[in-house]
N, C-alpha and C positions, 0 to 999 in steps of 0.2 A: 554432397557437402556435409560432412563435420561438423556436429553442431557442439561447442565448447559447453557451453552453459544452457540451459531450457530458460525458455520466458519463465516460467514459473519460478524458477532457481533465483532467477536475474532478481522477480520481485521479491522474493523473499531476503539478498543477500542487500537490494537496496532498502529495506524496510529496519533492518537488523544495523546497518551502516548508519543509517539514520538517528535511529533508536539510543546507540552508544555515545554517538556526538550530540544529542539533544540530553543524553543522561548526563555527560562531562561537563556541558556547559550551562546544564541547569543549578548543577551541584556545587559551577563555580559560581553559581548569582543571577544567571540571568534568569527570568521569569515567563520568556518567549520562546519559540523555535528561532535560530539566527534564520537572516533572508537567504542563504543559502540551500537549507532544510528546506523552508517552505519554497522553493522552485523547483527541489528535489519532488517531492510530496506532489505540488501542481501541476507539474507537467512531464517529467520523467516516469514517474511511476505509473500516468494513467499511459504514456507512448510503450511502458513495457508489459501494459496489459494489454492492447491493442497487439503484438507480436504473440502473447501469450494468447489471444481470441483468434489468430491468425494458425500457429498451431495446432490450438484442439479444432478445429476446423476441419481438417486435414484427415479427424477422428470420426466428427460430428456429420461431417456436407451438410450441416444446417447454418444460409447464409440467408439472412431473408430480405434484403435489399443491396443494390450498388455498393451504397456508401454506410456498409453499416461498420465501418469502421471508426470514423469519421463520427457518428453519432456515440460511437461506443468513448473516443477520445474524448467529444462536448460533454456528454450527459451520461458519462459510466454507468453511477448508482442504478437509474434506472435500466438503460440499454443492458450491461450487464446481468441485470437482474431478468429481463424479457429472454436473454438467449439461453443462461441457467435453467429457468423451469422448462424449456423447449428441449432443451440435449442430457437434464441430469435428473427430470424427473423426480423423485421424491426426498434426493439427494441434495437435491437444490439449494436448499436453507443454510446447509453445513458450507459448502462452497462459498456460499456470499458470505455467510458472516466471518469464514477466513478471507476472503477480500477484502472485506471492510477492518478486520483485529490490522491485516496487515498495513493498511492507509492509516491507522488511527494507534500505533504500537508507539509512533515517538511524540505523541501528545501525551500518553498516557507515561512514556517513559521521563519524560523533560518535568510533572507533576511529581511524578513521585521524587523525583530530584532538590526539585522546589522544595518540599515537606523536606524530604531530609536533610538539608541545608538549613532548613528554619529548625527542626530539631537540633543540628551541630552544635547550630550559634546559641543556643538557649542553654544548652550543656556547656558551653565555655564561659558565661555567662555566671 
């Protein structure tokens, strides 16, 4: 089978997708992610890191229980973090913290929207 897109790709182009529409709509006023973003962010992103742990798997045969997917969908932060230092050795740290820039890219983008919005208006002002 053909694979279109990599889990890795996937999370990246949903992180990026996010990001634009949490910039748009911060820039129009609002001061939140809409409830749509955050169920993106909640539970989409970690189901496309679970296919993305699925995988490097394929790379790794490092699986160390049944249902470690399953724990990896509950408790990413850490599960993730447990199978990184196991399969990427001292590489590990760079890995996670692009994990985590990419969970945390449209808080960071929906903020800086905010600001610039609040600078707009004080220049029209």
């Amino acid at each position: 089978m053909t694979k279109i897109i990599s889990p890795l790709g996937g999370l990246v182009s949903i992180s990026l997708a996010v990001s634009v529409h949490a910039f748009i709509v911060g820039y129009a006023g609002a001061s939140e992610l809409p409830d749509l973003d955050r169920l993106i962010l909640k539970f989409v992103m970690p189901l496309v890191l679970v296919f993305w742990l699925h995988a490097d798997y394929q790379r790794s045969r490092y699986w160390p229980c049944f249902e470690y997917d399953l724990f990896l969908l509950v408790a990413w932060p850490v599960t993730l973090l447990h199978y990184l230092v196991h399969t990427r050795g001292k590489r590990w740290v760079r890995v996670y913290l692009g994990f985590w820039g990419l969970f945390l890219l449209p808080a960071v983008c929906i903020g800086i929207a905010v600001v610039a919005a609040g600078f707009r208006s004080l220049a029209s002002h």
